[in-house]
VOGU-3710 file (C-alpha; in Angstrom, 3 decimals, decimal comma):
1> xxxxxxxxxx> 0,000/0,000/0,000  2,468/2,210/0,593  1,551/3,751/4,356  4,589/5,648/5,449  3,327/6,379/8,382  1,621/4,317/11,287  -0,549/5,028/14,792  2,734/3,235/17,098  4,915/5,932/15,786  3,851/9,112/17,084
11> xxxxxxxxxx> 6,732/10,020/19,424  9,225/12,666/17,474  11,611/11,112/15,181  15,410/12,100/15,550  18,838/11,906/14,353  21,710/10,720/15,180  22,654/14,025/17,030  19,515/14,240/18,657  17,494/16,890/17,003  14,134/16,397/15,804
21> xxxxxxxxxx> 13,501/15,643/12,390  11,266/18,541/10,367  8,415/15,856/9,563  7,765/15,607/13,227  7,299/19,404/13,451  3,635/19,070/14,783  3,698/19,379/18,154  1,299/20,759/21,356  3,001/24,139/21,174  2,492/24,600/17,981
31> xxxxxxxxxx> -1,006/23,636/18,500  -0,993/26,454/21,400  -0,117/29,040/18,666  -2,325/28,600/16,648  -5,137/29,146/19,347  -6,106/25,279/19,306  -5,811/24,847/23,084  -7,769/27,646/23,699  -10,598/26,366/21,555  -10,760/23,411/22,889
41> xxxxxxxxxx> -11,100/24,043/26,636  -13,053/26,643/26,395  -15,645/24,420/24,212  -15,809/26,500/21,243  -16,667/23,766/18,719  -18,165/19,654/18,856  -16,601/17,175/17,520  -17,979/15,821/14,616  -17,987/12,362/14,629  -18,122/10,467/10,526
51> xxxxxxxxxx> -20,236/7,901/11,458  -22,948/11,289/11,912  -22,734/11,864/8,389  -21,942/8,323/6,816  -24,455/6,109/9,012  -23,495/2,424/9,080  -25,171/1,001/5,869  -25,518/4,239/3,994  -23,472/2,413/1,042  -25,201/-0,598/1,197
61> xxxxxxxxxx> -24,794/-3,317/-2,007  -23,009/-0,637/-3,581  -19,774/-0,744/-5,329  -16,795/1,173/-3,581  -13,164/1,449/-4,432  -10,529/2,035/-1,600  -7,307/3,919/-3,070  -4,055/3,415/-1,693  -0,671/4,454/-2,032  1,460/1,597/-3,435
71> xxxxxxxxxx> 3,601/2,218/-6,640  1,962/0,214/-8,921  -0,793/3,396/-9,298  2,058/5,489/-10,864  0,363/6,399/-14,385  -3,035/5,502/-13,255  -5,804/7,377/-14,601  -8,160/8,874/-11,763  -10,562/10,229/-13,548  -12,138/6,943/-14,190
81> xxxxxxxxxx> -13,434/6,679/-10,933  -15,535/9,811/-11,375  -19,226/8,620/-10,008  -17,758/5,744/-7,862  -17,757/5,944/-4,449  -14,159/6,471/-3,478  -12,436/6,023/-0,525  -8,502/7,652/-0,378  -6,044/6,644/2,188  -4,015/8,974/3,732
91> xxxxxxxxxx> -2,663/11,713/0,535  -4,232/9,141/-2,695  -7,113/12,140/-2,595  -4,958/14,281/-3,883  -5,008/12,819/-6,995  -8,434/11,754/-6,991  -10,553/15,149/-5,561  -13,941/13,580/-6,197  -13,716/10,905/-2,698  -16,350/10,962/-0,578
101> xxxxxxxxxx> -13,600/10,022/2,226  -10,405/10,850/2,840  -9,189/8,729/6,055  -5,983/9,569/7,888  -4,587/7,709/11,020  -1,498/9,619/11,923  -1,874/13,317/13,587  1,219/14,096/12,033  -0,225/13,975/8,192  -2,670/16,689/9,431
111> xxxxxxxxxx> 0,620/18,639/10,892  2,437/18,195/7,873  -0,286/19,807/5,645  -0,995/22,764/8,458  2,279/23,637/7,615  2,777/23,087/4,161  5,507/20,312/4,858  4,032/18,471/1,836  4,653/21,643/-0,275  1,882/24,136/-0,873
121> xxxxxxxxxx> 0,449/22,625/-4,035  -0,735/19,744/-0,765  -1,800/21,987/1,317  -4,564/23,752/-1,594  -5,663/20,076/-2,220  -6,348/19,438/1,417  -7,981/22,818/2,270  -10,308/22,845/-1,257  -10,864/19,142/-0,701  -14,950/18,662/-0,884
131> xxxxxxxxxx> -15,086/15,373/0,125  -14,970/14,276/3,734  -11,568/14,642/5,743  -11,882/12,073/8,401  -8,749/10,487/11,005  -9,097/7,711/13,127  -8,668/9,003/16,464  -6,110/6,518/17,738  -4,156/9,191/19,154  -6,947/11,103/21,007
141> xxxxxxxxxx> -5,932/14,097/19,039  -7,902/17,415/19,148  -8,395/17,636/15,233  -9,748/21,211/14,130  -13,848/21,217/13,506  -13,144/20,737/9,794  -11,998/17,306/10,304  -14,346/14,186/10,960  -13,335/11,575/13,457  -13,731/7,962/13,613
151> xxxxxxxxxx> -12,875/6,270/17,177  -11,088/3,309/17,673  -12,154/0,748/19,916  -10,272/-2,987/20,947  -11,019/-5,802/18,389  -12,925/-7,674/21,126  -15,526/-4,758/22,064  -16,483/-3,996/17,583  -19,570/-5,702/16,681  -18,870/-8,010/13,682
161> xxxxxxxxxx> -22,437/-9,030/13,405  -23,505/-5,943/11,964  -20,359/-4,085/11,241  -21,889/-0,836/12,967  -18,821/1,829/13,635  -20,793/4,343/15,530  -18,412/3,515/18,991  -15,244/2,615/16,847  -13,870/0,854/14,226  -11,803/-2,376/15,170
171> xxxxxxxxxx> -7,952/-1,563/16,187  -5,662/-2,031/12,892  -2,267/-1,101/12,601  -2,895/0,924/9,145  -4,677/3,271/6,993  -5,915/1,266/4,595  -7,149/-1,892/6,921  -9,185/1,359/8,466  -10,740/2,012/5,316  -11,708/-1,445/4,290
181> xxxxxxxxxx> -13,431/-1,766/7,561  -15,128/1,382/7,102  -16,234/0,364/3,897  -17,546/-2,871/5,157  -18,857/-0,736/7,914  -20,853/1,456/5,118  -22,321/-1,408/3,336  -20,316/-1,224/0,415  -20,306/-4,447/-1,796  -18,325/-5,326/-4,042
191> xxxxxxxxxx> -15,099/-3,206/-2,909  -12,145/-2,977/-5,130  -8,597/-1,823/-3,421  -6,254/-0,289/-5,892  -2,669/0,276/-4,226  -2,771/-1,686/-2,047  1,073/-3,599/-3,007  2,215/-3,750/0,699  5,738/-4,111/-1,187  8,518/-1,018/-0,774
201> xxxxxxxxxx> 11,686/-0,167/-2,332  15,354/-0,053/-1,574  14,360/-1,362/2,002  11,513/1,209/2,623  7,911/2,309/2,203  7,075/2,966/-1,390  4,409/5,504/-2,681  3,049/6,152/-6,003  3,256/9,931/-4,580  5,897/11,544/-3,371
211> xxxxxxxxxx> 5,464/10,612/0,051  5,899/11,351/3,562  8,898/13,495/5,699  8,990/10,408/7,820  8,936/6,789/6,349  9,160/3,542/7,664  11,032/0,027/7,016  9,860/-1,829/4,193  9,773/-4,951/6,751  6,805/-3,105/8,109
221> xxxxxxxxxx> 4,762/-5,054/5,757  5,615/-8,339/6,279  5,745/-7,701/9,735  2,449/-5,370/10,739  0,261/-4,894/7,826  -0,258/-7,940/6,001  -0,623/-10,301/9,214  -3,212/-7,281/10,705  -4,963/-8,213/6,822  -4,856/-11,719/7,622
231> xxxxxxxxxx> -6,173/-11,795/10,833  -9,564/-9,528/9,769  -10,099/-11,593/6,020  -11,800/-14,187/6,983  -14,591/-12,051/9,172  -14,922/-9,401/6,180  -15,019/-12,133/3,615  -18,121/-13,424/4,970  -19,746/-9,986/5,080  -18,494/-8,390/1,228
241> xxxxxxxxxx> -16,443/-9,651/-1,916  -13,311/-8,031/-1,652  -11,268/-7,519/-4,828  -7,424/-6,747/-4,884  -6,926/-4,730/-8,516  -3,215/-5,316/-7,944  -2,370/-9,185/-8,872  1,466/-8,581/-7,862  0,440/-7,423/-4,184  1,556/-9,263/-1,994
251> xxxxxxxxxx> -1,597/-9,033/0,105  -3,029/-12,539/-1,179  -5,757/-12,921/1,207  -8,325/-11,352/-1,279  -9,098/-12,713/-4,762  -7,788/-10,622/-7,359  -9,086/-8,932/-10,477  -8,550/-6,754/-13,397  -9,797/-2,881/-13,027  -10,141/-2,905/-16,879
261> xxxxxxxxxx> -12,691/-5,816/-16,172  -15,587/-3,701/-14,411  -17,747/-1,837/-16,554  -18,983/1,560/-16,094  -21,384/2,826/-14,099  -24,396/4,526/-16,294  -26,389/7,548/-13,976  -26,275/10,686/-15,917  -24,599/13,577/-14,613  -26,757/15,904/-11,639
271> xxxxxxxxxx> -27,057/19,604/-12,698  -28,276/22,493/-10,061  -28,044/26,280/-9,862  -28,540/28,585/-7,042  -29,230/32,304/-6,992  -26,003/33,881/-6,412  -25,553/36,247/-3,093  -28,673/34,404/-1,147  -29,021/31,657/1,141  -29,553/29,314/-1,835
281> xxxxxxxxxx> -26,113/29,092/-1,717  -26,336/27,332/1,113  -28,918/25,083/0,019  -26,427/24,288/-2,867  -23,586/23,384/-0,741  -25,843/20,719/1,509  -27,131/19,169/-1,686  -23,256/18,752/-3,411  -22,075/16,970/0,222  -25,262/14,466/-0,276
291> xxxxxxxxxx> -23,562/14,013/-3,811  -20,214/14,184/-2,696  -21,771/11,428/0,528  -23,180/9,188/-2,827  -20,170/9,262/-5,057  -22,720/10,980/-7,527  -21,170/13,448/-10,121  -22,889/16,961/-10,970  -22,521/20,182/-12,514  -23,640/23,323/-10,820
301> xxxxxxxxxx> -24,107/26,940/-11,740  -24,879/30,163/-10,127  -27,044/32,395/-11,868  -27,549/36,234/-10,982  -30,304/37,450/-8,583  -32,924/39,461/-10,317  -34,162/40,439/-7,192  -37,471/38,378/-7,749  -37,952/34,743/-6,561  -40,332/33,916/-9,662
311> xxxxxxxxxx> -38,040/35,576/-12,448  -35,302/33,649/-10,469  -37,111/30,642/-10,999  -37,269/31,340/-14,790  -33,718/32,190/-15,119  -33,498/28,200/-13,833  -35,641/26,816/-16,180  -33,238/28,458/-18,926  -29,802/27,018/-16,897  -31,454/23,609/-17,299
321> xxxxxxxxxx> -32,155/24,159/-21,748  -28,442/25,462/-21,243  -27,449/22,718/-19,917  -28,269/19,934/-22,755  -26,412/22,148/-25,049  -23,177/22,672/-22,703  -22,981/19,491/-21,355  -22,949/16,233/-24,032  -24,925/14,054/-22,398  -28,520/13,222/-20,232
331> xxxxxxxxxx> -29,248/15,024/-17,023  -30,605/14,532/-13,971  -31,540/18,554/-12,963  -32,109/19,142/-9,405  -33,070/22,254/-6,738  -30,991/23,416/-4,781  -32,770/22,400/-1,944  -32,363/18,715/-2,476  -30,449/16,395/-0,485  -29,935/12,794/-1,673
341> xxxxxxxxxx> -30,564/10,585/1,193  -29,910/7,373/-0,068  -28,102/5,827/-3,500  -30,872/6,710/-6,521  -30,255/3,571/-7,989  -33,544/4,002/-10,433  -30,958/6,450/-12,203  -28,920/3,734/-13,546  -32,577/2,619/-15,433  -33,668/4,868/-17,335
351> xxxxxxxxxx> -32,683/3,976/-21,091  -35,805/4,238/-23,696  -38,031/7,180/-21,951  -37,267/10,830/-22,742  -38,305/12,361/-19,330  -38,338/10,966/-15,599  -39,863/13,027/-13,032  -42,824/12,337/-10,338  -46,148/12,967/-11,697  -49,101/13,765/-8,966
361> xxxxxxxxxx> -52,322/12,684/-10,252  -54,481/15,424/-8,169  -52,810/18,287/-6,209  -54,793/20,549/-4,161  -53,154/24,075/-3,520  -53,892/27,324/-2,163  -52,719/30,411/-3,852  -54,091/34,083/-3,399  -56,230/33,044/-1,055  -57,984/31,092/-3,340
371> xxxxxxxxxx> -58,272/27,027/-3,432  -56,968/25,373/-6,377  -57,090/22,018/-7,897  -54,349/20,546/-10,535  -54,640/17,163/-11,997  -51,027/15,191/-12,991  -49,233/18,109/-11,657  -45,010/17,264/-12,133  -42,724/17,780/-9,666  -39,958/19,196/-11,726
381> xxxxxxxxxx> -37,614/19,547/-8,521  -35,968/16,528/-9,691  -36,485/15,869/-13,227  -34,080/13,589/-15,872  -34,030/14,685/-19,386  -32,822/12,801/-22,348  -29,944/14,631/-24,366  -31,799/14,970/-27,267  -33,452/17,214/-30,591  -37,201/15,598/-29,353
391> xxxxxxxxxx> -36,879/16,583/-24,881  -35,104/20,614/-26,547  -37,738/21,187/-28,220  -39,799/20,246/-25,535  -37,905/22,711/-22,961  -37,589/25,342/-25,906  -41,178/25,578/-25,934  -41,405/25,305/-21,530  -39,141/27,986/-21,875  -41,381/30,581/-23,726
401> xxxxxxxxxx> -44,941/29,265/-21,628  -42,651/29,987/-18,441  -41,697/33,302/-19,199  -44,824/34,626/-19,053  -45,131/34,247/-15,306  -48,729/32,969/-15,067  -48,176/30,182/-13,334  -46,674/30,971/-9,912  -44,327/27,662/-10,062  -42,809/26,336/-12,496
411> xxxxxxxxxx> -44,006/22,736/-11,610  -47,421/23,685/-12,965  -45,906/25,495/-16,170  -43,753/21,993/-16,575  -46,720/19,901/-16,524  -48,717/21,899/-19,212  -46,171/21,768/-21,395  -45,732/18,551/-21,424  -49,439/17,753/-22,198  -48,360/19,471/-25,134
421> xxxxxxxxxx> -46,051/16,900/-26,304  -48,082/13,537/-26,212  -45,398/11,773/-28,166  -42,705/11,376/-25,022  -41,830/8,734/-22,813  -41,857/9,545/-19,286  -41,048/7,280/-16,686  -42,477/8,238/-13,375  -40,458/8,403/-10,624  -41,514/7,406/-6,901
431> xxxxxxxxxx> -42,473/9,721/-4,664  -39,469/8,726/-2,521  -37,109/10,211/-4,998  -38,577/13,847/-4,458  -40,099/13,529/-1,073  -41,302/16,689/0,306  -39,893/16,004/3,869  -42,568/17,003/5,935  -45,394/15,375/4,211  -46,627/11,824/4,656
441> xxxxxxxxxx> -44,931/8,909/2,646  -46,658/6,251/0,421  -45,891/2,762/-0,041  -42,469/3,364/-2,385  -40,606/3,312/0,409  -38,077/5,714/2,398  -36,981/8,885/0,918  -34,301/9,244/-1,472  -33,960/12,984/-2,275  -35,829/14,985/0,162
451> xxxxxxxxxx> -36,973/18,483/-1,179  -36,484/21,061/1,599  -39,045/23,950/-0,083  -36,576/26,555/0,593  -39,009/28,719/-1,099  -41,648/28,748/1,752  -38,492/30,370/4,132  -36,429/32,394/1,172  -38,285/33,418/-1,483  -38,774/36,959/-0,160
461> xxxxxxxxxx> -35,179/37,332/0,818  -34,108/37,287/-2,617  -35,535/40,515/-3,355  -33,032/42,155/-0,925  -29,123/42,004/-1,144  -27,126/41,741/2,138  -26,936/45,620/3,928  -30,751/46,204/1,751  -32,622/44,192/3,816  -35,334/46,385/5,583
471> xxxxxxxxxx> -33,213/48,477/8,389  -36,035/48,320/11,085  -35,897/44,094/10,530  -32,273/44,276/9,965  -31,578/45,964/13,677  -33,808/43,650/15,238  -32,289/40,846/13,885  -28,971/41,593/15,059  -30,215/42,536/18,499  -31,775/39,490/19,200
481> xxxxxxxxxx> -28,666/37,571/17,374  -26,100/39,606/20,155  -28,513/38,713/22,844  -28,484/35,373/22,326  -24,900/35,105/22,374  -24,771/36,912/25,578  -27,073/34,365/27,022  -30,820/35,846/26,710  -33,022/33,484/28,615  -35,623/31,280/26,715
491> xxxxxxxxxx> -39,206/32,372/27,618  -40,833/30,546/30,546  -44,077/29,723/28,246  -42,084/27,509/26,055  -42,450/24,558/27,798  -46,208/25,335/28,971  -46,964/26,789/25,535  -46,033/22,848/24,275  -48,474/21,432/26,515  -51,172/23,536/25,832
501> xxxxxxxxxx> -50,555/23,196/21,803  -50,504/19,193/22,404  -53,966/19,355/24,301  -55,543/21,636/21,604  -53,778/20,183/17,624  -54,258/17,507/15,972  -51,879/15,414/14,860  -52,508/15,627/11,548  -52,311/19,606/11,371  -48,932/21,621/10,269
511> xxxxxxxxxx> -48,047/23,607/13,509  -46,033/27,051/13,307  -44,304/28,380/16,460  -43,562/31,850/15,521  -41,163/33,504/17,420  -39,814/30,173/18,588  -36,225/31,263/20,180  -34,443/28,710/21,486  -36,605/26,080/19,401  -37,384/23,379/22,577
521> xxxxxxxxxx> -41,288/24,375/21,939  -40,749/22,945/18,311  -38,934/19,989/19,435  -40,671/18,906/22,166  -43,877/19,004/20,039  -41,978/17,052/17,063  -40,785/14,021/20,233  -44,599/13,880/20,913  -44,897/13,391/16,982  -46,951/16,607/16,050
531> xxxxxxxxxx> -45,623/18,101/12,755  -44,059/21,670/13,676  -42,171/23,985/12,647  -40,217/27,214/14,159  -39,842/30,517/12,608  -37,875/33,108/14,475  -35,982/36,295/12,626  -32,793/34,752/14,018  -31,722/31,191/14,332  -29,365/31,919/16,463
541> xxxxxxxxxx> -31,124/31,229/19,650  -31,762/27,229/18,311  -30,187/24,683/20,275  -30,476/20,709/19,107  -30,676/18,044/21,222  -27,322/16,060/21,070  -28,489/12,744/20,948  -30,101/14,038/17,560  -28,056/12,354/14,384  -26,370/15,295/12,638
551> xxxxxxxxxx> -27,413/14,153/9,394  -30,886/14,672/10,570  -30,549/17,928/12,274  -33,005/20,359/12,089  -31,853/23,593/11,165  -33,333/24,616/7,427  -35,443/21,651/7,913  -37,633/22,261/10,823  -36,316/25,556/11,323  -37,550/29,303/9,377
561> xxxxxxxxxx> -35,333/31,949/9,777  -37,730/34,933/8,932  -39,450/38,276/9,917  -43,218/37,258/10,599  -43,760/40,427/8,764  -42,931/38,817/5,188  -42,268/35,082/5,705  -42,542/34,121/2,092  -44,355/31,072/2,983  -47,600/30,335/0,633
571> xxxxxxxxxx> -50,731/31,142/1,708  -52,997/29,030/4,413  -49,672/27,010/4,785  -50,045/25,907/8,628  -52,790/25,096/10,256  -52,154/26,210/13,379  -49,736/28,673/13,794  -49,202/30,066/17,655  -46,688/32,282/19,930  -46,059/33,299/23,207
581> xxxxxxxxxx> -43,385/36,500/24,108  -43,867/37,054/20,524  -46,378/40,053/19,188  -45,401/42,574/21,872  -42,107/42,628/20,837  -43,167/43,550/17,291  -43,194/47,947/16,967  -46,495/49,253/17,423  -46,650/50,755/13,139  -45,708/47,048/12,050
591> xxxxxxxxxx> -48,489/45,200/13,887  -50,507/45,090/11,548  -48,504/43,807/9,188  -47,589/41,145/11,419  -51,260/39,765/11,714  -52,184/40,038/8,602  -49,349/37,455/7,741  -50,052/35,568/10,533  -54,061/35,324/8,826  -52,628/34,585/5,587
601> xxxxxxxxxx> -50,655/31,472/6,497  -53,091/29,736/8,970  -55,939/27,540/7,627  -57,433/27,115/10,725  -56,537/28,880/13,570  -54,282/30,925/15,883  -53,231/31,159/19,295  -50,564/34,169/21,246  -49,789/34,542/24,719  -49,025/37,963/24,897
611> xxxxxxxxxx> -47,115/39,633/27,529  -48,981/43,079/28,942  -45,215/44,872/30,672  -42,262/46,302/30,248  -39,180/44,426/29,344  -35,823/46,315/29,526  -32,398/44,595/28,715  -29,263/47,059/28,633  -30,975/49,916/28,662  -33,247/48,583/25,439
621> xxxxxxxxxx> -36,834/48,403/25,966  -37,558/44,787/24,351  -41,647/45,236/24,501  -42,285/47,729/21,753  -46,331/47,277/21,823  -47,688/47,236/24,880  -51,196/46,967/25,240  -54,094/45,370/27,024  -55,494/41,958/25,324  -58,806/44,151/24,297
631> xxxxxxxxxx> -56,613/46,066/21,749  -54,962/43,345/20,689  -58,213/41,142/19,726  -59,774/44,261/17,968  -56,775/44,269/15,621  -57,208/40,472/14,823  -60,849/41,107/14,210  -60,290/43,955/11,457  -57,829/41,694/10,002  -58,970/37,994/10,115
641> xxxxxxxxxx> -60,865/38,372/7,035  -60,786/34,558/6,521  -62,652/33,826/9,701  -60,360/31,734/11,661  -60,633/30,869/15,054  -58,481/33,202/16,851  -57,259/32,992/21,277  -55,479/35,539/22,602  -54,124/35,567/26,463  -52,626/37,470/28,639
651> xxxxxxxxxx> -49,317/36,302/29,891  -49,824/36,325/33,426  -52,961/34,546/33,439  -51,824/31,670/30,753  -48,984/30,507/33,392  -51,326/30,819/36,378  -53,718/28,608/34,324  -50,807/26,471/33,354  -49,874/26,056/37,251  -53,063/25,086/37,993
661> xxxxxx> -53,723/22,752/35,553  -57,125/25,160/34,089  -55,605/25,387/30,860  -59,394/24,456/29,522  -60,714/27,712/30,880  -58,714/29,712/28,171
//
């Protein structure tokens, strides 16, 4: 393989006259200067752990190719394992950028790139590297937050029924044993090594790359790595096929094979843009890591903000026409605010139809106020398209219906169009592969691509560059966002508030906690499996349970970061929307404009707990509207011109009722 470096040798290397070598450079005071220490005792960032992000069984049946360092990969040609799930040991990434993982054992490596011991062309690679940086934490080293870690445990204590790495991976004495069990660990089946020669040169490690400041003996193989390989074969063999691509290693305890020998993999290439200067960019960037996660490859573009959502969402439909003229073959176009889930495997299937894309037979909307009805309505948030002169025509002429704005999405512009064109084949994806995540699922199964609906939380923020946004929301935002850093105390109605929204929802309903700070009114709710959301004009405040998986955490999924005054959410979106230590706080010439958003999202109805007194914090008076509940209600009146059932409460009296358990009396 290649390793030139190993977990037993961590101590400083040095010569003959004592001094210490400049590969072992990395050491605590260094870590000092650079402000590491500090960080870490005075808990400025979590650890984040890989198994978080690649759950055991995430690759599952799916091919995987490991790429170590040996010499026989000198004049290999990377770029055919673009859209394979890749796995580099220690610096192999380098030369092939699109791994999901790059795994590391040795603290040192991460030294030697810190400080551009590798040369600087290194240290670029590791800093742009998209993929996943990961070490096994061997050495109980405080790696910086960019860095994932994988724990070791003792051979005895790893599961090897089910391969789950969540408290460790088994104990091996190199990088690329790690891997393979971290592959196993992931699911992956069949899994190819390349590198892996465990054979050095002239008496010492051997690297198709230029190495390591520190190397080892070559005996280190015969001795350590190959009899570590031995001893793990025969449980991995009866878990995954394991192919060695290198039939001169002298690792024999895996059959070997040809790489010329497995044929390509066939899933079209994923295209996305993003408006350019908003927090689609964002968006963007969590949908390439689920590609980056899947080994998938894509394309994406960022267009200019026009400064409206639905001209922005024009300017896409012409990226994805551009796109089957740029790029020389089929498509799969996704938004932004996608995240793969799990491997799309109905991608590799799609030969003979022209079009792929979920087709609703009946969709029932509300726009304007108004109720609408749309029968096969596509969801063109995750569409394929054939490369061809029959699907451009087709998108020339949903280009020209589109940019006449009618519609107000262009799902339902999509799906006219296409009536238009009898004559193609569409396949019809599940809804699993473009599941809106908080509605219900049907019987295809768990989601694969989840569709966030970013445009329910940021489709008014487009209209306003960074520094334009409104100044009055602007100050408030950062207020609260200081305050919350300074530790501003979460309202003592949250937890009540939850109780009283659990006696009086159903389950069924979408709830909306505006106003909801800290977020433990949201996600106590969600534990007693209501369906709510938060929307606050800061997120700042949110803190997430830690037993919560990171790849499920909430934030941009359950989570609106928003003035209530123009959430961009569609109309009669929530059922129940509520608040408490919410409306007062709102200045007394923008309450109205506050309610009457409040009406327009709810369906059914509303409830506030409103606080009737001054609240001063550093001199800043907090309560900008205060008045008695009777004004309050006659403002809801002149505005609920939809009729929904509206309960407003004083403060005082909803936590007395609370204490005494009267909560019914309200």
């Amino acid at each position: 393989m290649g390793e030139a470096i190993t977990m037993s040798d961590i101590s400083p290397k040095r010569d003959k006259h004592n001094k210490v070598k400049s590969g072992n450079s990395i050491i605590m005071s260094d870590i000092h200067n650079k402000g590491e220490i500090d960080r870490i005792i005075n808990k400025s960032y979590k650890t984040k752990y890989l198994y978080e992000y690649f759950p055991s069984g995430i690759w599952k049946n799916r091919r995987c190719f490991i790429v170590g360092g040996g010499p026989s990969l000198k004049g290999f040609d990377f770029s055919k394992l673009k859209g394979e799930l890749v796995i580099a040991v220690n610096r192999a990434f380098e030369y092939v950028p699109n791994a999901a993982i790059m795994i590391a054992q040795d603290a040192r490596l991460w030294g030697w790139y810190e400080n551009g011991e590798l040369g600087e062309e290194a240290r670029n690679k590791f800093n742009n590297f998209k993929g996943y940086k990961s070490w096994v934490n061997c050495q109980s080293f405080p790696y910086p937050d960019d860095i994932y870690v994988i724990n070791s445990t003792y051979e005895r204590n790893f599961d090897w029924e089910d391969y789950n790495y969540a408290k460790g991976l088994p104990w091996c004495t190199n990088t690329g044993l790690d891997a393979l069990c971290l592959a196993v660990c992931l699911g992956a089946n069949p899994i190819y090594l390349l590198g892996f020669d465990c054979e050095g040169k002239d008496g010492r490690t051997a690297n198709f790359h230029s190495g390591y400041p520190d190397y080892n003996d070559e005996s280190i193989y015969v001795n350590n790595f190959i009899p570590n390989f031995n001893d793990f074969a025969p449980a991995i063999k009866k878990i995954t096929k394991v192919i060695n691509l290198n039939p001169k290693s002298k690792l024999k305890c895996f059959e070997f094979g040809d790489f010329n020998d497995i044929k390509p993999l066939k899933i079209p290439l994923i295209t996305s843009c993003y408006t350019i200067g908003t927090k689609y960019e964002d968006e963007a960037r969590r949908l390439e890591k689920s590609l980056i996660r899947m080994g998938l490859r894509y394309h994406f573009e960022g267009i200019p903000n026009t400064g409206d959502w639905r001209h922005n969402v024009h300017e896409k439909v012409k990226f994805i026409r551009r796109c089957l003229d740029k790029i020389n073959e089929d498509i799969i176009q996704m938004d932004a605010d996608c995240e793969v889930v799990r491997y799309p495997e109905l991608f590799e299937q799609l030969n003979g139809c022209d079009i792929a894309c979920n087709i609703m037979p009946k969709e029932t909307y509300w726009f304007n106020n108004e109720k609408k009805e749309i029968t096969d309505l596509t969801n063109v948030s995750v569409i394929y398209l054939k490369n061809s002169k029959k699907v451009k025509k087709m998108l020339d002429a949903w280009v020209e219906l589109d940019s006449t704005l009618e519609d107000h999405i262009d799902d339902i512009s999509f799906a006219k169009n296409l009536k238009q064109f009898p004559n193609m084949k569409v396949f019809k994806l599940p809804l699993s592969y473009c599941h809106i995540y908080d509605r219900p699922l049907d019987k295809s199964g768990e989601p694969v691509i989840e569709l966030y609906q970013a445009n329910r939380r940021l489709r008014n923020t487009v209209m306003f560059k960074e520094g334009d946004i409104i100044p009055t929301e602007q100050s408030e935002k950062k207020l609260y966002e200081k305050l919350w850093k300074e530790g501003y105390i979460p309202s003592q109605c949250a937890m009540p508030l939850a109780v009283y929204i659990s006696k009086t929802a159903d389950k069924k309903w979408q709830l909306l906690d505006i106003g909801c700070g800290d977020g433990s009114t949201v996600q106590t709710l969600r534990l007693m499996d209501y369906n709510c959301k938060g929307l606050d004009i800061t997120n700042a405040g949110i803190k997430i349970n830690n037993t919560t998986p990171i790849i499920n955490k909430p934030l941009g999924k359950w989570f609106i970061e928003s003035s209530i005054t123009r959430t961009g959410l569609l109309d009669n979106i929530f059922d129940y929307t509520f608040s408490t230590d919410v409306l007062e706080h709102i200045p007394e010439d923008k309450v109205d404009d506050a309610i009457s958003e409040i009406i327009r999202i709810t369906k059914i109805k509303t409830f506030h707990v409103i606080a009737l007194f001054s609240d001063i914090r550093n001199g800043i008076e907090l309560h900008k509207t205060i008045k008695p509940i009777s004004w309050w209600q006659k403002r809801f009146e002149v505005l609920n011109n939809k009729g929904i059932e509206v309960c407003l409460v004083d403060r005082a009296e909803f936590l007395g009722s609370y204490k005494i358990g009267t909560f019914s009396t309200l």
